[in-house]
C-alpha positions as semicolon CSV with decimal commas, in nm:
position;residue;x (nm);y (nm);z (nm)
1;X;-6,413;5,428;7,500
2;X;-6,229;5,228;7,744
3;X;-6,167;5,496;7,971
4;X;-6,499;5,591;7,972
5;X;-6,600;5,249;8,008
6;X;-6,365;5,206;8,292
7;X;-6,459;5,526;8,499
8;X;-6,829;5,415;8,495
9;X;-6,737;5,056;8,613
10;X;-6,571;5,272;8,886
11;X;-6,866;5,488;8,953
12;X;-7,062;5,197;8,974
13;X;-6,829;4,976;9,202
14;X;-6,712;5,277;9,404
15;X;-6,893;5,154;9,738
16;X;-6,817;4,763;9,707
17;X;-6,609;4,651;10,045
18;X;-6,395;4,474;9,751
19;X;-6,316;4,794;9,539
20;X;-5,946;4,909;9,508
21;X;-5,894;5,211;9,395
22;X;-5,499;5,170;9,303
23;X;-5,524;5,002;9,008
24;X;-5,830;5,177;8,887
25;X;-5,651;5,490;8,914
26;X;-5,338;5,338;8,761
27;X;-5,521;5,218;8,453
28;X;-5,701;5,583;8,452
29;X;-5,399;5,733;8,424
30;X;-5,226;5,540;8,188
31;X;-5,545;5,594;7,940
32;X;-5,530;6,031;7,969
33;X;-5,133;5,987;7,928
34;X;-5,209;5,824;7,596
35;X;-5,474;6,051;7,548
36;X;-5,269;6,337;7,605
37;X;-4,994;6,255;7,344
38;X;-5,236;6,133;7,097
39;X;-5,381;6,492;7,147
40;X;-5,000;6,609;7,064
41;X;-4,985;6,409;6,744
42;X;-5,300;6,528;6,608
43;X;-5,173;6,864;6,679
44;X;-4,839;6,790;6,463
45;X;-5,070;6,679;6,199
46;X;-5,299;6,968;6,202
47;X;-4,994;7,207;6,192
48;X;-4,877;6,965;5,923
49;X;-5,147;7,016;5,724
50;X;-5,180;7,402;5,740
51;X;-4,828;7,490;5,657
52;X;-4,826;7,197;5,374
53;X;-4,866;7,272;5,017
54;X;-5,235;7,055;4,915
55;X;-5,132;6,752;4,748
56;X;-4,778;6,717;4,851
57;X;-4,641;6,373;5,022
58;X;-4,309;6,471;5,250
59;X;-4,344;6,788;5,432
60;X;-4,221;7,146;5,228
61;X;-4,208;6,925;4,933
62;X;-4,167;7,200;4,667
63;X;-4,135;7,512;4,908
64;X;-3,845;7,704;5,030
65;X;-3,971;7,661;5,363
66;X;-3,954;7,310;5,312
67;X;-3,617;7,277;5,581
68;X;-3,749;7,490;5,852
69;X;-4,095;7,269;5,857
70;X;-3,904;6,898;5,869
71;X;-3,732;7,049;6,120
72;X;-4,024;7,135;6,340
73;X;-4,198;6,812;6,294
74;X;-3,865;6,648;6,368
75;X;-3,819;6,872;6,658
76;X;-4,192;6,844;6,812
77;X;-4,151;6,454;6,709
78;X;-3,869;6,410;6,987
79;X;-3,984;6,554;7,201
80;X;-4,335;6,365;7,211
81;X;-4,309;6,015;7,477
82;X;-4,430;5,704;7,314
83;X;-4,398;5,497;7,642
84;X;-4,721;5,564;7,746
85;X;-4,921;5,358;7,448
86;X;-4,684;5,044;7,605
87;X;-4,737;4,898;7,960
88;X;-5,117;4,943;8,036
89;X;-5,235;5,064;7,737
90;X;-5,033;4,794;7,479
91;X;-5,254;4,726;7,165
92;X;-5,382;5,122;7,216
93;X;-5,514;5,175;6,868
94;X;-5,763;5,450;6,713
């Protein structure tokens, strides 16, 4: 919402003789970064999900597979950035 909201204060301020557009791309940017890993961890989860027994709490709890799976969420964990949801976009929350 608050890139949204942002981009249509630009839209709307585009033409004023005191517009910068620095920080207004700045702050645009630092919203699709934390969009973009947020779309990454709601990937993990799906995949979480779908190779998940239904019911179970830690992942390949009660599967032989169980080893392989904690280490691909432990593998696709580290190598997701979490400095984006600091800096411009502190307090980011869903």
């Amino acid at each position: 919402a608050q890139a949204v909201g942002r981009s249509r204060a630009v839209a709307a301020q585009r033409r004023s003789v005191f517009f910068r557009a620095g920080p207004n791309a700045a702050e645009l940017e630092a919203y699709c970064a934390a969009l973009t890993q947020l779309r990454a961890l709601l990937c993990l989860a799906k995949k979480l999900m779908e190779k998940n027994p239904p019911g179970s709490l830690f992942p390949g709890e009660g599967d032989e597979e169980g080893d392989g799976l904690s280490q691909m969420v432990l593998r696709e964990y580290s190598t997701m950035s979490n400095g984006c949801f600091y800096g411009r976009c502190i307090g980011f929350q869903v």
